[in-house]
C-alpha positions as a Markdown table, in Angstrom:
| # | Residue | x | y | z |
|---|---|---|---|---|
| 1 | Unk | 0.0 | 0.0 | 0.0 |
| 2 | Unk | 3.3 | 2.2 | 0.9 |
| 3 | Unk | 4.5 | 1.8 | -2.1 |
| 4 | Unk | 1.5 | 2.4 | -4.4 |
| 5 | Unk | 0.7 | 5.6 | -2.4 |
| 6 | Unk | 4.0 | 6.6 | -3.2 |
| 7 | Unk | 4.2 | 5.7 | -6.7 |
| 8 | Unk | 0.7 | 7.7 | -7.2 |
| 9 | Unk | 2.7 | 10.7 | -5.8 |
| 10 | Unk | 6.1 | 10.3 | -7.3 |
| 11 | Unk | 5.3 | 13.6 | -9.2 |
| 12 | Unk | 4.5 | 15.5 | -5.9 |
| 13 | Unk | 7.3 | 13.8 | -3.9 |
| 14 | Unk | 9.9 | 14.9 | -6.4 |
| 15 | Unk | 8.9 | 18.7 | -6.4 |
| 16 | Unk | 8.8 | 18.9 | -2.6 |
| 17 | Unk | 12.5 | 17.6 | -2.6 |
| 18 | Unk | 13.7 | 19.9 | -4.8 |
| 19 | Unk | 11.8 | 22.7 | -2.9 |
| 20 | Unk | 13.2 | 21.2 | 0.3 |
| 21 | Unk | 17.3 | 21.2 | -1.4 |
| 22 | Unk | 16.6 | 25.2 | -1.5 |
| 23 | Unk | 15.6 | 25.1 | 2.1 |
| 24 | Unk | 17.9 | 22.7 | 3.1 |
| 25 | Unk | 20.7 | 24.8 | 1.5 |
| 26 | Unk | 19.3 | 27.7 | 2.8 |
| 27 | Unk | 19.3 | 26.8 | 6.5 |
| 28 | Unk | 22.9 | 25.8 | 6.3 |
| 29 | Unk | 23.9 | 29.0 | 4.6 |
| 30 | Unk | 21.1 | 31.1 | 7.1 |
| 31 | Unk | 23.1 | 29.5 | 10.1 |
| 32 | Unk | 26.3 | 30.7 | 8.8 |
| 33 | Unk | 25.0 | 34.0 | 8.5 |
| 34 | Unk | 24.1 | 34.3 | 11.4 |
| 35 | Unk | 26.7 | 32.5 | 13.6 |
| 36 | Unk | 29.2 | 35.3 | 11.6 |
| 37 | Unk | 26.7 | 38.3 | 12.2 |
| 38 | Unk | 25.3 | 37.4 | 16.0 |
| 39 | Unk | 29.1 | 37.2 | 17.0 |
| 40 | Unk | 30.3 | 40.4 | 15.2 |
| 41 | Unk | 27.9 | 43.3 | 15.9 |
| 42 | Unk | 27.1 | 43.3 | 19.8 |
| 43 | Unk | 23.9 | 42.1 | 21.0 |
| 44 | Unk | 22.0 | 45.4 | 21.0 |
| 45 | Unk | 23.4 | 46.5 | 17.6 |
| 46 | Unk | 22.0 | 42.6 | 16.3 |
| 47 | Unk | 18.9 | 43.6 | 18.2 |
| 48 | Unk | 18.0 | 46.5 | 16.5 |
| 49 | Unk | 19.1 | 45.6 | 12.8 |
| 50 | Unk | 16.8 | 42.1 | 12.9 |
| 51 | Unk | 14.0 | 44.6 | 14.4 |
| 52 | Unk | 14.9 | 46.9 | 11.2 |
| 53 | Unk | 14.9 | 43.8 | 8.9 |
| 54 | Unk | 11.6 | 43.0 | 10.2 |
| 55 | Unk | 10.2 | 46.0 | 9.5 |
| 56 | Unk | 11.3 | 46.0 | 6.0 |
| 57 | Unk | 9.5 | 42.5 | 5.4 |
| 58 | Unk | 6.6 | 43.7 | 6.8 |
| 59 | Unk | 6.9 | 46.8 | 4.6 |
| 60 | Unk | 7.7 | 45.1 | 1.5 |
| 61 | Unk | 4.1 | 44.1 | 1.7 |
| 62 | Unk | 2.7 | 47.5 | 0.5 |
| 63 | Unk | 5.3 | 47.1 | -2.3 |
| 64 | Unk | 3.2 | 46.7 | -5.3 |
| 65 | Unk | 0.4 | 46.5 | -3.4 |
| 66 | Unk | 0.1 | 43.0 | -3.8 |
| 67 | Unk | 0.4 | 42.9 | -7.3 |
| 68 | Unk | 2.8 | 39.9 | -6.8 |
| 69 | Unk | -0.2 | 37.3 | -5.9 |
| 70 | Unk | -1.8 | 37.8 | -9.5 |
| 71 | Unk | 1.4 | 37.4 | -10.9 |
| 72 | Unk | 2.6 | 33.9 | -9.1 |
| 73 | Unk | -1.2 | 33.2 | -10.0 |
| 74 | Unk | -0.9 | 34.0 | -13.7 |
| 75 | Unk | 2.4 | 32.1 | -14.0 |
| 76 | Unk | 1.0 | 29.1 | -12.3 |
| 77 | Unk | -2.1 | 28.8 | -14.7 |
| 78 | Unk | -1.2 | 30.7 | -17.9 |
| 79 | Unk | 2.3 | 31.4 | -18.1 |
| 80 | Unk | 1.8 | 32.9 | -21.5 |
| 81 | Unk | 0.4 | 36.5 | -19.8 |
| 82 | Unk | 4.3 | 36.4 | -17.2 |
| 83 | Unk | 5.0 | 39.5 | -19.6 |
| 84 | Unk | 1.9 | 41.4 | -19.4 |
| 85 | Unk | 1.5 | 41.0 | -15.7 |
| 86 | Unk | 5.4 | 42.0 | -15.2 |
| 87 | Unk | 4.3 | 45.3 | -16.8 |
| 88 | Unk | 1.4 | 45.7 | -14.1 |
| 89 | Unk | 3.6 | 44.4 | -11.1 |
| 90 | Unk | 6.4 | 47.1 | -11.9 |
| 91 | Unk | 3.6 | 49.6 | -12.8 |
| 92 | Unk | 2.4 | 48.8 | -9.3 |
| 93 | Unk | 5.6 | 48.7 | -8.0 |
| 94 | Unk | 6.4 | 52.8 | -9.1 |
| 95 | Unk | 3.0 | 53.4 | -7.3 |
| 96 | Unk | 3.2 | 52.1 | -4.3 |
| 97 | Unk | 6.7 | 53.5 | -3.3 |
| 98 | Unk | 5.3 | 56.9 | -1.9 |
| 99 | Unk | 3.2 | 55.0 | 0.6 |
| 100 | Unk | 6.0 | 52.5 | 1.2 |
| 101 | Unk | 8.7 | 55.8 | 2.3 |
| 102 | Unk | 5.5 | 57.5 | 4.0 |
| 103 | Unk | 5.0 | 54.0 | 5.9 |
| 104 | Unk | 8.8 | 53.4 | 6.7 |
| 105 | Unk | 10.0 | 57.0 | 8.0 |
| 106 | Unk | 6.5 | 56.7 | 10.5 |
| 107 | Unk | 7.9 | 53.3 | 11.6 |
| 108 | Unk | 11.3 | 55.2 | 12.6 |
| 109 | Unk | 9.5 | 57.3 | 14.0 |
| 110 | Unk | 6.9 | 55.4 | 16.7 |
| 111 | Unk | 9.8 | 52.6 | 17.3 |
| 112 | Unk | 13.6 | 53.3 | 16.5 |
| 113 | Unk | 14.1 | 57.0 | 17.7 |
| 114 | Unk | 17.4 | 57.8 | 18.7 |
| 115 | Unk | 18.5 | 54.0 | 19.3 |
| 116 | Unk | 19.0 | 53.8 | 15.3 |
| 117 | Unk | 20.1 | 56.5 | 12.9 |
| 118 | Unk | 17.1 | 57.4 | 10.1 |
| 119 | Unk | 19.7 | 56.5 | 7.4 |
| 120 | Unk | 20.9 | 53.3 | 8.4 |
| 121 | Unk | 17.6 | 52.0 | 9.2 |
| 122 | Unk | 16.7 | 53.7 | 5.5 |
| 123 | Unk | 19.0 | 51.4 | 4.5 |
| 124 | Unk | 18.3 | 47.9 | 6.2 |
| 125 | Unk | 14.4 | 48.5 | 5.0 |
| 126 | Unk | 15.4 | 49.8 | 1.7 |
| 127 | Unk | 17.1 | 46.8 | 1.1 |
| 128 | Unk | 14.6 | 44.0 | 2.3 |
| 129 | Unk | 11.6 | 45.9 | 1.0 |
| 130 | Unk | 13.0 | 46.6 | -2.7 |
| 131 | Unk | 16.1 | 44.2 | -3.6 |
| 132 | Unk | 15.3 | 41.3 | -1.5 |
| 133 | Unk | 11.3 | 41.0 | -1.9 |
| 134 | Unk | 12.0 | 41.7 | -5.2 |
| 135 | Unk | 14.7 | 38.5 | -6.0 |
| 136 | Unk | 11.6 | 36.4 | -3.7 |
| 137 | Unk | 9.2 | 37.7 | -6.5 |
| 138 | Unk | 11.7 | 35.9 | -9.1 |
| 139 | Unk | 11.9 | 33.3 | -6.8 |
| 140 | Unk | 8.2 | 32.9 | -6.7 |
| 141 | Unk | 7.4 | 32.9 | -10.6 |
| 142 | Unk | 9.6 | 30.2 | -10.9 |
| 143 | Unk | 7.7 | 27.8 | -8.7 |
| 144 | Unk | 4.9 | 29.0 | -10.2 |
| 145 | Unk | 6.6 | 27.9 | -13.6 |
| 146 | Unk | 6.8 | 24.3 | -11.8 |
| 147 | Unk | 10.4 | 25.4 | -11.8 |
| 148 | Unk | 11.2 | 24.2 | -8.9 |
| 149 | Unk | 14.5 | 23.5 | -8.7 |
| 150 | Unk | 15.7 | 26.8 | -10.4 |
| 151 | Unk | 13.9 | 28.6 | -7.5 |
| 152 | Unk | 15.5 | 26.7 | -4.9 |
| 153 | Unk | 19.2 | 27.0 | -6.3 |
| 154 | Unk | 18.0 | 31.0 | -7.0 |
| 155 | Unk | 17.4 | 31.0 | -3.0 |
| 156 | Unk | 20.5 | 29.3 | -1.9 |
| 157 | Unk | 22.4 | 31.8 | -4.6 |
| 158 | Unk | 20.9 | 34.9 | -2.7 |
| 159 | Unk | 21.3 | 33.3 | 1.0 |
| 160 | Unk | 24.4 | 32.5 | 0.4 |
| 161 | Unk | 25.7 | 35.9 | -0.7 |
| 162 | Unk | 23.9 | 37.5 | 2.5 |
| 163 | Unk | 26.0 | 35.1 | 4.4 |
| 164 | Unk | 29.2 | 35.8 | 2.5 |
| 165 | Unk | 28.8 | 39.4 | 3.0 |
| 166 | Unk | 28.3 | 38.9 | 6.5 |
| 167 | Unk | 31.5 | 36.4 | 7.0 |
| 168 | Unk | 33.5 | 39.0 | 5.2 |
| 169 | Unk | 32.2 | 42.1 | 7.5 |
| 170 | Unk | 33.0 | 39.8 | 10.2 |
| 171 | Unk | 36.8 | 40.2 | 9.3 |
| 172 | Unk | 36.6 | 43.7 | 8.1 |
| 173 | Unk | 38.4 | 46.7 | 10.2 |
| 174 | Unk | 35.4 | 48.3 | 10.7 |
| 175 | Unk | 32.3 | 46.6 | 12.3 |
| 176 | Unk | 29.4 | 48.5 | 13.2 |
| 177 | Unk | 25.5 | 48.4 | 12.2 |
| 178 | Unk | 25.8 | 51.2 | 9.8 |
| 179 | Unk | 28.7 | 49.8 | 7.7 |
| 180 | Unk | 26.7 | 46.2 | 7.7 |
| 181 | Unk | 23.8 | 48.0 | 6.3 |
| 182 | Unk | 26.2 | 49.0 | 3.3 |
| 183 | Unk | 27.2 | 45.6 | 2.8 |
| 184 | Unk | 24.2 | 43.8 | 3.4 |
| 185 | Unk | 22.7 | 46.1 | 0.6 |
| 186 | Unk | 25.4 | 45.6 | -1.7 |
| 187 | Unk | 25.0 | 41.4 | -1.3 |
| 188 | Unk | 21.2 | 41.7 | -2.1 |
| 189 | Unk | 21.6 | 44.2 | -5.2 |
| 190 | Unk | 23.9 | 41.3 | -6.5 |
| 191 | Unk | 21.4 | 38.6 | -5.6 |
| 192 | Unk | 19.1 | 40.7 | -7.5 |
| 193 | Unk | 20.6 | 41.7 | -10.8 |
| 194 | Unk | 21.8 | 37.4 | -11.1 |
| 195 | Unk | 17.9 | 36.7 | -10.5 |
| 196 | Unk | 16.9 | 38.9 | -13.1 |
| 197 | Unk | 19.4 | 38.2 | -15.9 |
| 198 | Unk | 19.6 | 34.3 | -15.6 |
| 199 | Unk | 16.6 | 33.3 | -13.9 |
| 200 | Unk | 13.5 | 35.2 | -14.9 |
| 201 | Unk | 11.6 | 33.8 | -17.8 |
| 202 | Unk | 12.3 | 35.5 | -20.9 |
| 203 | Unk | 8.9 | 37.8 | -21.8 |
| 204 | Unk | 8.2 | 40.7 | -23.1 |
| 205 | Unk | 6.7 | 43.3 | -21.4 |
| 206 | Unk | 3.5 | 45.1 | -21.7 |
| 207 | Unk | 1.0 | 46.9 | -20.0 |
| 208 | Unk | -2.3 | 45.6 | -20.4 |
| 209 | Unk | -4.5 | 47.4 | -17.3 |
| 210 | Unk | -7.8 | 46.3 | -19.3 |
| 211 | Unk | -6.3 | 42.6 | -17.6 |
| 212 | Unk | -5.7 | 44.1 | -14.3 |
| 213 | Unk | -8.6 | 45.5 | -13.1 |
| 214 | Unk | -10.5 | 42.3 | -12.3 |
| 215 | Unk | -7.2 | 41.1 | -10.1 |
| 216 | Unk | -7.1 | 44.3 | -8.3 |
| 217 | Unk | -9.5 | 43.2 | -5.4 |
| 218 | Unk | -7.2 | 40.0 | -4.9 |
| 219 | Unk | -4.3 | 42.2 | -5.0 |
| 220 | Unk | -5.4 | 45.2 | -2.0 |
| 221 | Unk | -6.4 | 41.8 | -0.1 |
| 222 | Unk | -3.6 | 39.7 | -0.3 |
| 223 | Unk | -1.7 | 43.4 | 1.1 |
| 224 | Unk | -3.8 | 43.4 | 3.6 |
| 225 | Unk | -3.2 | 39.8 | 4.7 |
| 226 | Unk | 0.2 | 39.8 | 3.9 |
| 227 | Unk | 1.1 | 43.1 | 6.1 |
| 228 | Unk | -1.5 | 42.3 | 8.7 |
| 229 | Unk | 0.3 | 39.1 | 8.7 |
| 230 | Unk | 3.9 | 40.1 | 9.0 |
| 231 | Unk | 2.5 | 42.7 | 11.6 |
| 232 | Unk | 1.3 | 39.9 | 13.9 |
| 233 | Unk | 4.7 | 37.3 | 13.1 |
| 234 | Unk | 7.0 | 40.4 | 13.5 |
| 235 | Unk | 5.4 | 42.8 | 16.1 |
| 236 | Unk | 6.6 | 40.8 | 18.8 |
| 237 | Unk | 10.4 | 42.1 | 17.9 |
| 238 | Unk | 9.0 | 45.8 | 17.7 |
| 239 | Unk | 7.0 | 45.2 | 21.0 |
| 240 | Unk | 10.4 | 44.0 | 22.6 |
| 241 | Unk | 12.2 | 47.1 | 21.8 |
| 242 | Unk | 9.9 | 49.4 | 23.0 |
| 243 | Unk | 9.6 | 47.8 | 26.1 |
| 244 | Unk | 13.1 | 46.0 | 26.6 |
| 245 | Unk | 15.5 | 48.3 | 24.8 |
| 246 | Unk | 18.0 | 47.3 | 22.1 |
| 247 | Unk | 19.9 | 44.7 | 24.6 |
| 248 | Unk | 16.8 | 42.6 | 25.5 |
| 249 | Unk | 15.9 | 42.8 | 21.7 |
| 250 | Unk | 19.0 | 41.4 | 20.8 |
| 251 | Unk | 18.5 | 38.5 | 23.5 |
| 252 | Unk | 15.4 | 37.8 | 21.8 |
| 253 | Unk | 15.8 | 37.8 | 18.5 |
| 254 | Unk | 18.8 | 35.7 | 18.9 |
| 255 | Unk | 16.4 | 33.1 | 20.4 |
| 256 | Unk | 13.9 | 33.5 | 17.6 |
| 257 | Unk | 16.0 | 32.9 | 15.0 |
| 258 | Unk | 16.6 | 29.8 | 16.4 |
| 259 | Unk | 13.2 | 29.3 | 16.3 |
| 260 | Unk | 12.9 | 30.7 | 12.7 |
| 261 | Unk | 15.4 | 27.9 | 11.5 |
| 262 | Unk | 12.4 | 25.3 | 12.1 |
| 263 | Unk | 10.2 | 26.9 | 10.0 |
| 264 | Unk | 12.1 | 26.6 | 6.8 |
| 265 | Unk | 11.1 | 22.6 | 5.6 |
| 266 | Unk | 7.3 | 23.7 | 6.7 |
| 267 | Unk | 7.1 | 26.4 | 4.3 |
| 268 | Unk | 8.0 | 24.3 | 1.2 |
| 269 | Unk | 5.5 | 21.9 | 2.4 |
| 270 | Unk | 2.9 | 25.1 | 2.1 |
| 271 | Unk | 3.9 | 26.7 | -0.9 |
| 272 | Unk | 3.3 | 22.9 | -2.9 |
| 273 | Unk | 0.2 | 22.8 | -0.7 |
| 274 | Unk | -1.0 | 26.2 | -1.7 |
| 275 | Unk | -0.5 | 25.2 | -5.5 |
| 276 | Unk | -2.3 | 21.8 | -4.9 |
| 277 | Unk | -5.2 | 23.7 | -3.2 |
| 278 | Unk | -5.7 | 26.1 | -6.6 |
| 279 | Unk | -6.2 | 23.0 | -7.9 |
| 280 | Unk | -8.5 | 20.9 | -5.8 |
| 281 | Unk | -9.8 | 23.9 | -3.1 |
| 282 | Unk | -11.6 | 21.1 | -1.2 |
| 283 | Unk | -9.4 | 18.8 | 0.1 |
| 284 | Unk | -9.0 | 19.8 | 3.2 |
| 285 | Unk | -12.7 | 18.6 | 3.9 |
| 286 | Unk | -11.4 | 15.3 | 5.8 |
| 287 | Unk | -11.0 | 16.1 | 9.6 |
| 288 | Unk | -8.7 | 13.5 | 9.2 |
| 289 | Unk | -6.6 | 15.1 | 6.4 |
| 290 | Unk | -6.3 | 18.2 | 8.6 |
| 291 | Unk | -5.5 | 16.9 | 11.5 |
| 292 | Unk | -2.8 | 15.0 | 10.0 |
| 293 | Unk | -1.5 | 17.9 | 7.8 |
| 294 | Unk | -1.7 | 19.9 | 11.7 |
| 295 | Unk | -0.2 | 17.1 | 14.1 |
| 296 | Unk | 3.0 | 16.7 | 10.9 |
| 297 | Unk | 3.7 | 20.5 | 11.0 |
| 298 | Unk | 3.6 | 20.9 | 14.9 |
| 299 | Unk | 5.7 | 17.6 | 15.6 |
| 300 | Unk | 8.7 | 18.5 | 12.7 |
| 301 | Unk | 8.8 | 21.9 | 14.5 |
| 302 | Unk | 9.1 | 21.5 | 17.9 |
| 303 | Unk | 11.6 | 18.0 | 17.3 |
| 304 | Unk | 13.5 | 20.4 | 15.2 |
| 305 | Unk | 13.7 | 22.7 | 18.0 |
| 306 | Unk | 14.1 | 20.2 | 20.6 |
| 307 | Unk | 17.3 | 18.6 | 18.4 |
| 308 | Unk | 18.7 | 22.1 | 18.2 |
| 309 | Unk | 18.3 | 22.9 | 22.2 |
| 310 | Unk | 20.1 | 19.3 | 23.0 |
| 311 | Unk | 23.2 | 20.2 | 20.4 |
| 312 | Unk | 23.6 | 23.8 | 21.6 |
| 313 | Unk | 23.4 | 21.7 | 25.3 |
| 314 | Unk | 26.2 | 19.6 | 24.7 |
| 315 | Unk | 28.1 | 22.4 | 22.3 |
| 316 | Unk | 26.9 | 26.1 | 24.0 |
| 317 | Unk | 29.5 | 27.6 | 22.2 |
| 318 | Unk | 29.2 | 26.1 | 18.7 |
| 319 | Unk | 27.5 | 28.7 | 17.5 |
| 320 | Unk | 29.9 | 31.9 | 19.0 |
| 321 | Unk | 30.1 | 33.5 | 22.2 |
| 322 | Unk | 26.9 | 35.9 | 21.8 |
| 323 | Unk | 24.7 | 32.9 | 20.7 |
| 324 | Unk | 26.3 | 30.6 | 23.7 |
| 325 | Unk | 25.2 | 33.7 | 26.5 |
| 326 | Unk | 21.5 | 32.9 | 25.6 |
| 327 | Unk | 21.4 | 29.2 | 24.3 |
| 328 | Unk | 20.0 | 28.3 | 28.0 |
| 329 | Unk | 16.9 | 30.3 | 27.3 |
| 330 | Unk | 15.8 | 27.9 | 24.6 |
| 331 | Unk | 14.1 | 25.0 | 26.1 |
| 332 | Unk | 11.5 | 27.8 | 27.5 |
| 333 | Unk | 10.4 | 28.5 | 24.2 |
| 334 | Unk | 10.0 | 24.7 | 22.9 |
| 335 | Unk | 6.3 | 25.2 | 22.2 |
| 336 | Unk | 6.3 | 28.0 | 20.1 |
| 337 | Unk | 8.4 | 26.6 | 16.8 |
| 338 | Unk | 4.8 | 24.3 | 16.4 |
| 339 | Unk | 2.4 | 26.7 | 17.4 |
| 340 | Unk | 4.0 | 29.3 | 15.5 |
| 341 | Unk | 4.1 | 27.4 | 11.9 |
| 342 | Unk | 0.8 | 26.5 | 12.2 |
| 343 | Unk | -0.8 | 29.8 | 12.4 |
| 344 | Unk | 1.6 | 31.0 | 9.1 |
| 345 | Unk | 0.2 | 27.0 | 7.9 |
| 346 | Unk | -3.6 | 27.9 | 8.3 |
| 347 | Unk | -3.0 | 31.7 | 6.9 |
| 348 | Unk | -1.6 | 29.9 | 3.5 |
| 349 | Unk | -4.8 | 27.8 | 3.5 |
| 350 | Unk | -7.2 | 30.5 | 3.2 |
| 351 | Unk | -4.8 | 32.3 | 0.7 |
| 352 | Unk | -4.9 | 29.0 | -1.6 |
| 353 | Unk | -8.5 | 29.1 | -1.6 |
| 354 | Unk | -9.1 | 32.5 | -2.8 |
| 355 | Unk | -10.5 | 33.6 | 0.4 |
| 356 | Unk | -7.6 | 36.9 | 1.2 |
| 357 | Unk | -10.4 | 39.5 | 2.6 |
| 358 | Unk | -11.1 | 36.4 | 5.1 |
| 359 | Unk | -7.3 | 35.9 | 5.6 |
| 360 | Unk | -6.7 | 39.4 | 6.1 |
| 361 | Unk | -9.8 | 39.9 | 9.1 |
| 362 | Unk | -8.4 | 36.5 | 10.7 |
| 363 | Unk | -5.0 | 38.1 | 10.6 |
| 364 | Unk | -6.2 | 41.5 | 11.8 |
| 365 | Unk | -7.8 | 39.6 | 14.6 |
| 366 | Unk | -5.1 | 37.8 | 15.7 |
| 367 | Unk | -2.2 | 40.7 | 15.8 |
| 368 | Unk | -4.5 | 42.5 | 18.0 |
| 369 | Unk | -4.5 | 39.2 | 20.2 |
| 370 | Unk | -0.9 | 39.3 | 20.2 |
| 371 | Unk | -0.3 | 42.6 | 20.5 |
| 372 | Unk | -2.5 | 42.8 | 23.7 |
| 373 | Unk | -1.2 | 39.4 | 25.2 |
| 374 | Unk | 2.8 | 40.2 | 24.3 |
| 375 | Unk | 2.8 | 43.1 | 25.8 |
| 376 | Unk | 1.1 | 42.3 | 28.9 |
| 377 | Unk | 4.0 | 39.4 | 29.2 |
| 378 | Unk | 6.8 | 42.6 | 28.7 |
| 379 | Unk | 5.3 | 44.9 | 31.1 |
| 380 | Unk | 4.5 | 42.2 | 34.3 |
| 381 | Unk | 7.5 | 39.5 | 33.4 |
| 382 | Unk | 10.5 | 41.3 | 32.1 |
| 383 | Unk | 12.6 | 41.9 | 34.7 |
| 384 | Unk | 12.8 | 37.4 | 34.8 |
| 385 | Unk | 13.1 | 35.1 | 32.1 |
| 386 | Unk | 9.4 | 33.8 | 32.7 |
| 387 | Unk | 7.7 | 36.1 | 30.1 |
| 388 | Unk | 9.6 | 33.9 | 28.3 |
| 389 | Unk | 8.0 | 31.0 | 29.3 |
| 390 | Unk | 4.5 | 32.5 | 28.8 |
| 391 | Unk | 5.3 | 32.8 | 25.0 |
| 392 | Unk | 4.2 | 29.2 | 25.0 |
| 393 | Unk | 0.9 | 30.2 | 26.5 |
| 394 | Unk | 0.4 | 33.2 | 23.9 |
| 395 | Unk | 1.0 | 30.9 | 21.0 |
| 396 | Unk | -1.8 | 28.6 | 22.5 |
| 397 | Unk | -4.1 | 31.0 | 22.6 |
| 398 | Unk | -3.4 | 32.7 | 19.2 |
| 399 | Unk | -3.4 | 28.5 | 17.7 |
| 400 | Unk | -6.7 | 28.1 | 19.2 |
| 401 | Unk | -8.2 | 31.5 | 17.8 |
| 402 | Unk | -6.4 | 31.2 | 14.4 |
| 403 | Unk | -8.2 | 27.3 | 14.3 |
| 404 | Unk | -10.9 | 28.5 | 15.2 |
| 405 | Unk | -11.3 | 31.4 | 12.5 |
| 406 | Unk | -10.0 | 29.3 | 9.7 |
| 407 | Unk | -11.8 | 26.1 | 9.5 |
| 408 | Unk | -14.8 | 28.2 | 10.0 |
| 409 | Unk | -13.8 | 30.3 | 7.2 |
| 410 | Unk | -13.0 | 27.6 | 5.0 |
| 411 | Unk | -16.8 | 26.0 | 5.3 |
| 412 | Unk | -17.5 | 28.7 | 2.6 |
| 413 | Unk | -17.1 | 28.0 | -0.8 |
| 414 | Unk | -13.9 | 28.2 | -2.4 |
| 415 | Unk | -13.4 | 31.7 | -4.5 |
| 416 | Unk | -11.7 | 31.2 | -7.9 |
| 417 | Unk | -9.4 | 33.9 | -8.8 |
């Protein structure tokens, strides 16, 4: 029966390990990155860039303003319309950049202050919102194209010149957050101009907005969900600064990227689920196929966490000094790898199913949660490690209000975009 079931799904099986090579390559490149960049800028100055970086991502959201989704749509189902709608997502993209400054100088303002300098940060969310989301947007026609193991070498080609950059800073005579931002800008603008030149499908370009303006709905709602989304994954970073200052930031996003390097393997599993859902929106009917799909994500997770923990146990100080101060703290956060994954897991669902103003409330919904719960941990725990400790318990309660909005959402009818 084994080996039937896997000769039905040789097709399947195949893709999702050449997706999983780019991640695989990716998270030993990622931890080389950041083994060189934890241990070379001090723990505040790695604070406050990873809380910059995350702003860009969430920023790089209004980018285009989510013209990106009808374009990995477009190259999934009729490839032969990649040039028109690469006409409408750089239209979109020339647009939407007023906003985007408007959005990022605000962000300085409400969160960074004095602790970072306007044009460094400039720099850090330049970089991820325009060069880096843009080489993901290559990245992302390409799966679309079925071209999946062109996308993943593309990814380990960009990660890998982030963490070049970053080893060679490490040795450089200067090291301080402002220079990195130089370098890390220059590593993506490379990443980007070999994306474009030897791994973007070759089409010509047009502007067709007669094709547009039935995709333009999708488009403000996948924003939307995509910012609202990155809002509630990356607020807690923001919400630690505020509260903690750049040192406790540092601590913490140390420990979360930890925690970020057992997400990689579950998001190729839902970008190929997100394609088979286009397909076949209903086949998530099956209590049983859900709660397998759920109990799979949340057990490769936490073991993957739990491995990492017992290695940095028996080696603190194989990752560098600054990673070995806080390596301690992990086994305190063991639940929230699972609990984390699955909420980005059941956000993809509803985005497969055409269903982004949904995704976009459920989102809204649950940033609020987290945003109320997080900093209620910050304010009455922070002096002790225990707020860490409650992170498990505000990832329970965002799982169980996430479950809850999705599977009711996803009662309604599939929407066919």
């Amino acid at each position: 029966m084994v080996v039937r079931h896997v000769k039905a799904n040789a097709g399947l099986i195949r893709d999702y390990f050449s997706v999983i090579s780019g991640s695989a390559g990716r998270l030993v490149i990622s931890l080389a990155y950041f083994v060189a960049l934890a241990n070379t800028l001090t723990i505040a100055e790695f604070g406050l860039f990873a809380t910059a970086s995350a702003t860009g991502v969430v920023l790089s959201r209004l980018v285009s303003f989510g013209f990106v989704s009808p374009l990995y749509r477009i190259s999934t189902v009729k490839p032969q319309l990649i040039g028109a709608y690469t006409g409408g997502f750089l239209a979109a993209v020339i647009i939407s950049l007023p906003i985007f400054i408007l959005a990022a100088y605000l962000a300085h303002l409400v969160f960074f202050g004095a602790d970072l300098a306007l044009g460094t940060f400039a720099v850090i969310v330049g970089t991820e919102a325009l060069l880096w989301r843009s080489m993901e947007v290559v990245v992302i026609v390409n799966n679309g194209l079925n071209r999946f193991g062109r996308a993943a070498l593309l990814v380990i080609i960009g990660t890998a010149l982030r963490a070049g950059a970053a080893v060679l800073f490490a040795f450089s005579s200067i090291a301080n957050l402002a220079i990195w931002s130089w370098w890390y800008a220059g590593a993506n603008g490379i990443a980007l101009i070999i994306a474009i030149l030897f791994f973007y499908p070759r089409v010509r370009l047009r502007l067709v907005p007669k094709l547009y303006r039935r995709r333009l709905s999708d488009s403000f709602a996948v924003t939307g969900a995509e910012v609202l989304f990155y809002v509630q994954s990356e607020l807690d970073k923001l919400l630690v600064l505020a509260v903690g200052g750049p040192q406790t930031a540092g601590v913490y996003t140390i420990i979360m990227r930890l925690v970020d390097l057992t997400a990689l393997p579950v998001r190729s599993f839902n970008m190929m689920l997100v394609q088979k859902l286009m397909r076949t929106p209903d086949m998530l009917k099956s209590m049983k196929i859900r709660g397998g799909l759920e109990l799979g994500v949340f057990l490769v997770s936490t073991l993957g966490l739990a491995a990492l923990a017992l290695f940095l146990h028996i080696f603190p100080r194989a990752l560098g000094d600054n990673v070995a101060s806080v390596v301690a703290l992990l086994p305190l956060v063991i639940l929230v790898p699972g609990l984390r994954n699955l909420v980005e897991y059941q956000a993809e669902i509803l985005y497969a199913r055409g269903q982004s103003g949904l995704r976009a409330v459920n989102l809204a919904v649950l940033g609020i949660i987290k945003a109320g719960l997080l900093s209620w941990l910050l304010v009455t725990f922070l002096e002790v490690n225990d707020w860490l400790v409650w992170l498990n318990a505000m990832f329970v309660v965002i799982y169980i209000a996430s479950t809850a909005l999705t599977y009711s959402a996803i009662k309604k009818p599939a929407r066919r975009v």
